[in-house]
N, C-alpha and C positions, 0 to 999 in steps of 0.2 A: 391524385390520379395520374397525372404528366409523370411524376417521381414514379410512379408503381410500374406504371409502362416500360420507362426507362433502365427501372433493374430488371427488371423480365427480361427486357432485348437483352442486356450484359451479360445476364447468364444465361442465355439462351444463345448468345453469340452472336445475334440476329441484328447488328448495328448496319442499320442500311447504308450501300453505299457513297450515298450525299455528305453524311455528316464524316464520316470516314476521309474521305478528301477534302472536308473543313477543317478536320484535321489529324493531319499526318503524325500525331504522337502517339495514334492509337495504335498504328500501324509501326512502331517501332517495339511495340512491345510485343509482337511477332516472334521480333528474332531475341527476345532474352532466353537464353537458355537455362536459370533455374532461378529461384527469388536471391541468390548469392553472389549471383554471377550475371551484370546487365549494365551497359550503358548508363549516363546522365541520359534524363529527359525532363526537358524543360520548355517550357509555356507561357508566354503572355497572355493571359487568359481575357483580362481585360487590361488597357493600357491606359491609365488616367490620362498624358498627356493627351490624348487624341480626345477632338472635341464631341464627338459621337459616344463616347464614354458616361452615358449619365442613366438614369432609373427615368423609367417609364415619367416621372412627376418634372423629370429634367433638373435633378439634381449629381452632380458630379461626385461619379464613383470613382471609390481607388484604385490604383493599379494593383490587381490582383493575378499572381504566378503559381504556375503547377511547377513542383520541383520532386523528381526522385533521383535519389544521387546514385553515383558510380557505389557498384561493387563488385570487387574482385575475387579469388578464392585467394590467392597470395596476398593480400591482403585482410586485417580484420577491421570489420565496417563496427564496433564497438556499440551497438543494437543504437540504443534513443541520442546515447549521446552526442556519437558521431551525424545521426541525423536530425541533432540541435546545432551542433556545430558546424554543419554544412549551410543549414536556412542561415542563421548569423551571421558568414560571408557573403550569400548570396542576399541576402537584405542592405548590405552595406551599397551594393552596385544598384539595390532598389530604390531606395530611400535616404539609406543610414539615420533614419531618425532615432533623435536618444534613449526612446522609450519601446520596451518590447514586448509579446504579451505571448508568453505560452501556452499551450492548452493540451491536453490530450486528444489522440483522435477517439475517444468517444467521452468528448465532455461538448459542451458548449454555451455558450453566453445566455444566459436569461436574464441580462439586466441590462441594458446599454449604458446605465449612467454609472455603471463598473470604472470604465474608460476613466471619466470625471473624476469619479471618487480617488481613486489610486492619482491621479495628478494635482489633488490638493496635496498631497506629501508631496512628492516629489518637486511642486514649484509652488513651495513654502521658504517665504523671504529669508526668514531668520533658520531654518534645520533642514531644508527640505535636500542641499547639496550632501548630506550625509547619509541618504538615502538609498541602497543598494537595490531591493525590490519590496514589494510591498504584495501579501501571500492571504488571498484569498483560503477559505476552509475547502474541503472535499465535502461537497455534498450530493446526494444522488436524488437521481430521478423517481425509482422503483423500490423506492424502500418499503416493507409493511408497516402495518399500524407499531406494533409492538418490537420490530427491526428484528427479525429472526436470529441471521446470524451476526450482530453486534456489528454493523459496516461503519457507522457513525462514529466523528471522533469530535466529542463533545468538549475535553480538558485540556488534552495534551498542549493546542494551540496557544489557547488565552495564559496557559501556564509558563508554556515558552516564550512568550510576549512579555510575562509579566519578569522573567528573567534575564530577560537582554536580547532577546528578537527572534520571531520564527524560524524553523529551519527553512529550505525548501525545499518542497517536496514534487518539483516537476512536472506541475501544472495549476492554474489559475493564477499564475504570479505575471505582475507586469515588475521586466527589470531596468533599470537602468546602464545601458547599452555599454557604457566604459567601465563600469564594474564588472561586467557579467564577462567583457573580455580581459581582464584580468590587472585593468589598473588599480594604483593601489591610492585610498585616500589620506588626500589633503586637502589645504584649503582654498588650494585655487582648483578642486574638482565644481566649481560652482557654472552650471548653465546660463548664460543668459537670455533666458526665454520670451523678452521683450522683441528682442535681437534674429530670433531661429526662424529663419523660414526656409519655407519648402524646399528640396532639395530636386533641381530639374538634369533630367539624366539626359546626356547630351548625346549620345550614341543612339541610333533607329533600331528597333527591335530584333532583330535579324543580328547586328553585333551583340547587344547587349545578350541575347540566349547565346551564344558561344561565349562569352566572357563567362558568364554564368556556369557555365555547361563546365567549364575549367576549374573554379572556385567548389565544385562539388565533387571534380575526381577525387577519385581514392589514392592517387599519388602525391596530392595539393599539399595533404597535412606535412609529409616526410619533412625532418628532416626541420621541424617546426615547434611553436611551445603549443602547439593547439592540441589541445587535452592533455594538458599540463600546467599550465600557467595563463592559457585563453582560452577562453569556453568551458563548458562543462568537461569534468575532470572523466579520464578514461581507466580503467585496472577494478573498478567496483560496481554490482550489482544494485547499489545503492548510489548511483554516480550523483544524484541531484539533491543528497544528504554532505557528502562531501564538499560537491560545490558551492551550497550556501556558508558550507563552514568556514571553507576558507574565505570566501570574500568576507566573512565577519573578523574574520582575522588578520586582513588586508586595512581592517580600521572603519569599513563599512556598517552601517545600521539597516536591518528588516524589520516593516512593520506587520503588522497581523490585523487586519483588516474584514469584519464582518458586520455587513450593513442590518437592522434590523429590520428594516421594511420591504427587502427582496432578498432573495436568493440569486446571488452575481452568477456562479458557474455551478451547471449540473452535467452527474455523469453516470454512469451503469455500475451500478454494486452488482456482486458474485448473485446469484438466484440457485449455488447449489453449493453443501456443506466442503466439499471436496474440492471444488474449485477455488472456497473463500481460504482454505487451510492452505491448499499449492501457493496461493498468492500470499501467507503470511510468511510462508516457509524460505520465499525467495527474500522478501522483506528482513526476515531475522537475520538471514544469511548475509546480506548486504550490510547489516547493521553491526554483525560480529567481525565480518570480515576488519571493519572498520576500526571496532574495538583494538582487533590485534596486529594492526598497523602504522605508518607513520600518522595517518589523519583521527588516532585518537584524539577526542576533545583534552581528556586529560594532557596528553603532551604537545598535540600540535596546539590547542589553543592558550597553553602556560601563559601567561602574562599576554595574551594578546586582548583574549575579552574574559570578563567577569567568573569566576568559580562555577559562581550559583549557574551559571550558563551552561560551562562543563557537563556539570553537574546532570543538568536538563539533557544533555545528548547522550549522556551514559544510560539512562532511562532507558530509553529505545536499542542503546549500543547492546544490553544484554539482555534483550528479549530472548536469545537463545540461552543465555547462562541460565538464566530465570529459572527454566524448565527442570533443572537438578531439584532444588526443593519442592515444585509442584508434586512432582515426580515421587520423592519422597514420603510426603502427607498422604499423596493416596495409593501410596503400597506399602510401605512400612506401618503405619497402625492399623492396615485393615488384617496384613497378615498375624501382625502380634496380638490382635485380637481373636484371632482362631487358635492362635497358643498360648490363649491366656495370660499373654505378659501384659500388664501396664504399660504406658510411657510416661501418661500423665499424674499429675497431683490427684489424691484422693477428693470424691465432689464433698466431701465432708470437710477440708483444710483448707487454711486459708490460705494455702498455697496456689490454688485454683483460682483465687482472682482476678490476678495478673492473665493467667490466660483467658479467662471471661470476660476480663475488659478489654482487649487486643481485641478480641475476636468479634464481639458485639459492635464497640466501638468503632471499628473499621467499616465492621458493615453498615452501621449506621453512616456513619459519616457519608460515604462511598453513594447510598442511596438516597442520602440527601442531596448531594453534588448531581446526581442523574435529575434528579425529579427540577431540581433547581432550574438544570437549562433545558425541560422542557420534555422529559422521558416522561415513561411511565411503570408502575411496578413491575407489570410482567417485561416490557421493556429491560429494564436492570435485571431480575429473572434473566432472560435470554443474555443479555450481556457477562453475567457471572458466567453461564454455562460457558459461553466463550471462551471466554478466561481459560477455562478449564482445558475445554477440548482444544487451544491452539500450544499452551502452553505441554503439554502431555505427548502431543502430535507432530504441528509444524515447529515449533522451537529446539524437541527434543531432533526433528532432524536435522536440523540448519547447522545444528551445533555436532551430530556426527558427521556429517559432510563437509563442513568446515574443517573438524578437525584432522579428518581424512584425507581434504587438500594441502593440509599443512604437513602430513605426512607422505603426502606423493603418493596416495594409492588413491585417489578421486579427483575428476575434473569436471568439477557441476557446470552443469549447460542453464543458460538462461534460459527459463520458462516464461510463459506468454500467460498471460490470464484470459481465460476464452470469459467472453461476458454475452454469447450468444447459446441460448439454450431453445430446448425444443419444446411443444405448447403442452405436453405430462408435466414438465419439472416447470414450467411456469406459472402453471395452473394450481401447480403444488406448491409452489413459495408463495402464490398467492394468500393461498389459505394457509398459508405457515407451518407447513408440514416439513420437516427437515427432510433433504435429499441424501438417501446412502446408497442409491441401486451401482456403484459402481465398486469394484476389486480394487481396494487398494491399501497396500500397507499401511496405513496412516488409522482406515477402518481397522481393522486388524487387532491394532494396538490401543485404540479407542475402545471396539468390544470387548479386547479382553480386561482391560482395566475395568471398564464397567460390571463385570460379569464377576470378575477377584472381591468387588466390592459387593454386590448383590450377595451371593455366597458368604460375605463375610456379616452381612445385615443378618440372614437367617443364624447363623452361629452365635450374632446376638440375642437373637431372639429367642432360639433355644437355651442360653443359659439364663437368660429374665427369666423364663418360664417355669421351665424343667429343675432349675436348680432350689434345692430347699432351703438355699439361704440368697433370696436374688437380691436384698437389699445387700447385703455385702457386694454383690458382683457389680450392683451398681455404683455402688460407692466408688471400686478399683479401678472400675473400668468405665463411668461415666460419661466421660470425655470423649473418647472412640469408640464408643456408640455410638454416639449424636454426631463423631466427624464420620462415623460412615451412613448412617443415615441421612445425614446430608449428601453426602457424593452419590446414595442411589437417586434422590429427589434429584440431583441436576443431571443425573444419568438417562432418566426415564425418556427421549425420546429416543436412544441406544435401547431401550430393552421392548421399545415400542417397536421400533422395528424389527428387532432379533425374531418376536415372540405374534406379535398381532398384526403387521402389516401386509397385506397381501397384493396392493400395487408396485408398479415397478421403481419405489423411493423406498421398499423396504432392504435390508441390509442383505445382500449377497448369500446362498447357502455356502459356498466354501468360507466365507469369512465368519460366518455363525459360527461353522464346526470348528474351526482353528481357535476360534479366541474361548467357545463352553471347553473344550481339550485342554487348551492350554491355563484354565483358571480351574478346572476340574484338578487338574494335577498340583498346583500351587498348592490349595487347599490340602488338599491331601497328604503334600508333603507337611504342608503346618501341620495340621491335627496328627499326624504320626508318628512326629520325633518332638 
């Protein structure tokens, strides 16, 4: 209730004048003139040293600081990393303690023996000095029963674990403070943790916020290796992909860390299809950029760590590549099959094996591995579709905007993933209705593929039927039948919307018309020439 009051006044403006003169940082945020352009403002919020510093029980709290750093417009403030990089010097004049814990601002601790856990590694007698961070999962708060849109990453981790150490991925990781600024290991990086105690800041609070206040201008870094060779790396949309790379490649080890009896940190997954795709699309993008740069794993990590390891971050690197053969499978045999060309082996040859077993076999495997750590069928159901619609969608943009940057006619902007939505589209992921009510290219491209393929199921269907020799037609054409009858089955919540939805999660009328237009004519041109 205290909380609810207190965001009402916020946004109501209504912060009565007492608390206002407790404190004056409210009041500096007066004179910022745009979220780009604004002062450091910083905070002792509570000050461990002072003996009044304890919880109602009379247990002594930490010192705890509010910090927003300098930004300039001549300057770029380089979005998270820059303001990872700013808390990590101002943490040094705090504590400098060795051990650091990241989080997103909408994630947060559900475990407190998290803390514990992660410092058996790192003050482990015999390996524990070889320890770089140690990288909790991403798991959320608001997931449905069956995970709608696929937010869960059930494999990727334990797999990169099992290859030579998780990457990091920029929140729920605790790190190890001289790795994370960019020293490199050996064997005298070892702690003596018998030996560390508290670090007492000798300065009154009053100096120590203007030291502070210094440590987070936007001029501090110039001129420095900070976001370069300390701190999280600067130039990539993926900056906290890079940075675990290199500290592995610095001689550092990551471990992968998932307790089975709590859930350490939880955070907010996407609650609408268009928002979880925007956020895949910057992801791909960060990951290809990376591909096509110095911090490829293939080259920057040559002889530093393990192949198989390599190997493991190329996964991720061409999530955008990927999208070419998706892209492929569901337009090239749906169109060949309204022109009656084959692609496949006849289902009568034994040549069709090989593709029967590729095909089953993956999927089996693929839904064993789901169900293994704890999905469910419709579960994997929804996560195929994924598959489908990011690779088709956000990957296939990542990768024209990429390339576009590489040719100097695009300069992609960092996008923000909004994880607040309003109580229609909440109430709608509830009940696991996929969200389309919004205009946008991605839709577009999504119904018209759906729609090339729908169109292309009827033309199978009419030649089973209509034709006086269907057993032949099946025989030829077997294979893509069934691969487009598949693509309409993970299509159907695209045709659900086009066709029967009348709330506002159904797909757009200008995007209906553009994508039946534009797969009306495809068709058409098949069947004509």
């Amino acid at each position: 209730k205290l909380y609810e009051e207190a965001k009402m006044r916020v946004e109501m403006k209504q912060i009565p004048e007492e608390i206002r003169k407790q404190h004056k940082e409210i009041r500096e945020w007066n004179f910022v003139l745009s979220r780009n352009d604004d002062q450091t403002i910083f905070k002792v919020l509570i000050d461990g040293r002072h003996p009044d510093a304890v919880d109602a029980e009379g247990n002594v709290l930490p010192t705890l600081v509010y910090l927003a750093r300098e930004k300039r417009p001549q300057f770029h403030h380089h979005f998270k990393a820059g303001a990872m990089n700013a808390l990590i010097r101002v943490s040094i004049k705090i504590s400098n303690s060795p051990i650091i814990l990241n989080i997103d601002c909408d994630m947060y601790s559900n475990n407190f023996e998290s803390i514990k856990d992660s410092l058996c590694f790192f003050m482990d007698e015999k390996n524990g000095h070889q320890i770089a961070y140690v990288q909790y999962p991403q798991n959320f708060n608001n997931l449905t029963k069956n995970d709608i849109y696929g937010n869960s990453f059930r494999l990727e981790f334990p797999g990169l674990d099992a290859n030579g150490g998780p990457c990091y991925i920029g929140t729920g990781c605790f790190h190890q403070r001289d790795a994370l600024c960019g020293k490199k290991y050996d064997e005298t990086c070892k702690v003596d943790w018998k030996r560390l105690n508290r670090r007492e800041v000798e300065e009154n609070a009053t100096v120590l916020e203007e030291t502070c206040k210094v440590l987070a201008s936007c001029s501090f870094e110039q001129n420095t290796q900070w976001g370069n060779e300390m701190g999280l790396k600067y130039g990539c949309p993926a900056e906290d992909i890079i940075t675990g790379l290199s500290i592995q490649c610095r001689g550092w080890k990551s471990i992968y860390l998932n307790p089975e009896r709590e859930i350490s940190f939880l955070g907010i997954a996407p609650t609408s299809l268009l928002t979880m795709l925007v956020q895949h699309k910057r992801w791909a993008e960060g990951h290809f950029q990376i591909f096509l740069s110095r911090y490829c794993s293939l080259l920057y990590g040559h002889n530093r760590i393990p192949l198989k390891l390599q190997l493991a971050y190329c996964a991720g690197n061409l999530w955008a590549a990927n999208s070419l053969p998706t892209l492929y499978y569901v337009v090239v045999p749906c169109f060949c099959l309204l022109k009656d060309i084959p692609l496949f082996p006849k289902v009568s040859s034994l040549w069709v094996l090989p593709f029967a077993y590729v095909a089953i076999a993956h999927r089996a495997y693929s839904l064993g591995e789901f169900l293994w750590c704890g999905g469910t069928f419709q579960a994997w159901c929804n996560d195929q579709r994924m598959w489908l619609f990011k690779r088709t969608t956000s990957y296939f943009f990542a990768l024209c905007d990429t390339i576009l940057k590489l040719l100097g006619y695009s300069n992609p902007t960092f996008v923000i993933t909004a994880k607040v939505a309003d109580e229609d589209v909440s109430r709608r992921y509830e009940q696991e209705l996929m969200e389309f009510g919004d205009s946008s290219p991605m839709f577009v491209v999504l119904a018209s593929l759906a729609m090339l393929n729908l169109f292309s199921g009827f033309g199978a269907i009419n030649k089973l039927v209509f034709n006086a020799d269907h057993s032949e037609v099946w025989d030829r054409l077997g294979l893509q039948i069934l691969l487009c009858f598949l693509l309409v089955a993970l299509n159907w919540p695209v045709y659900n919307a086009v066709f029967f939805r009348k709330d506002n999660g159904g797909m757009p009328a200008p995007v209906t018309y553009k994508s039946i237009t534009f797969a009306l004519l495809v068709s058409t041109v098949a069947i004509s020439t």
